[in-house]
N, C-alpha and C positions, 0 to 999 in steps of 0.2 A: 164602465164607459158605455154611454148609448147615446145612437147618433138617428135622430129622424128625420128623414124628408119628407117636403110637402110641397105641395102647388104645381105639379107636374098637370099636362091635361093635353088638351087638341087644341089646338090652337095653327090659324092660314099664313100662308106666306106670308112677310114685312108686318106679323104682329109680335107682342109679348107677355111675356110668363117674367113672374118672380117666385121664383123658388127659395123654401127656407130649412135651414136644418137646424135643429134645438137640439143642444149638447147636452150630456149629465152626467154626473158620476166623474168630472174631475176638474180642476181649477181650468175652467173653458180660456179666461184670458192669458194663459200662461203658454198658450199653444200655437203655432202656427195650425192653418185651415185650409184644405183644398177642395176643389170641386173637380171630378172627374165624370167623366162618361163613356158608355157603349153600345157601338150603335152593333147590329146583328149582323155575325159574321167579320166583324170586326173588334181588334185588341183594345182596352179600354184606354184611353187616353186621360192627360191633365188639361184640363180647362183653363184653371185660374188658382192661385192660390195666393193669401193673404198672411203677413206675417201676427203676431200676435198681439200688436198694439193695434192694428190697421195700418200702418203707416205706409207700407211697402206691399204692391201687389204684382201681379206677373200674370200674362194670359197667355194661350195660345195663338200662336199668329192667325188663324181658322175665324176665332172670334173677337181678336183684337178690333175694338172703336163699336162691339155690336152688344156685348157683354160687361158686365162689371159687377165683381164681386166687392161686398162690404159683409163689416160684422158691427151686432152691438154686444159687446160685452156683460152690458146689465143686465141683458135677457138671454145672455149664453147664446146665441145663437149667431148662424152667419147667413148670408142670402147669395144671391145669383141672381143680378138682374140679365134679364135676356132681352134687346130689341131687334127688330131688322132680322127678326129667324127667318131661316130659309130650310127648304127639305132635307136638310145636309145635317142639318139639328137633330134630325129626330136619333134621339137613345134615351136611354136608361142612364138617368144623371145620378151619380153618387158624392154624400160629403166623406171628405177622409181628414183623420187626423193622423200626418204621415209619422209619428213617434209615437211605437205601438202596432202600428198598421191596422186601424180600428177603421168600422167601414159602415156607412147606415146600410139600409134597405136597397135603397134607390128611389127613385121616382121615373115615370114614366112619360117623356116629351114628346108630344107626335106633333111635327108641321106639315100640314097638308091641305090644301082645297077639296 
């Protein structure tokens, strides 16, 4: 199983990032998909997570109406859209696939002026 993130960056207040993680190494659609994060000094939290067909997703109250996680199946992978960031964003975003407890790298969101 391997999990990578991308599109992490710098990016100012009330802009956005879309971030994507590219699955491998197992039937990608047969999974539920989560995005977590952690910001420094702080316990890593769930973001969002999407169940395996897409049908059914779930956020954090934090990012609810400001976030929105999707997948495409075709291409294994799932995204994280991010609009409306505010300083409060900035972490180390990871994909999980929580059966298993497989984990990518992370990626790196800084919001800031």
């Amino acid at each position: 199983v391997q999990l990578v993130e991308s599109g992490g960056g710098l990016v100012q207040p009330g802009g956005s990032l879309r971030l994507s993680c590219a699955a491998s190494g197992f039937t990608f659609s047969s999974y539920a998909m989560n995005w977590y994060r952690q910001a420094p000094g702080k316990e890593r939290e769930l973001v969002a997570a999407i169940t395996s067909a897409g049908g059914s997703t779930n956020y954090a109250d934090s990012v609810k109406g400001r976030f929105s996680i999707s997948r495409d199946n075709a291409k294994n992978t799932v995204y994280l859209q991010m609009n409306s960031l505010k300083p409060e964003d900035t972490a180390v975003y990871y994909c999980n696939r929580k059966r298993g407890n497989y984990w990518g790298q992370g990626t790196q969101v800084t919001v800031s002026s």
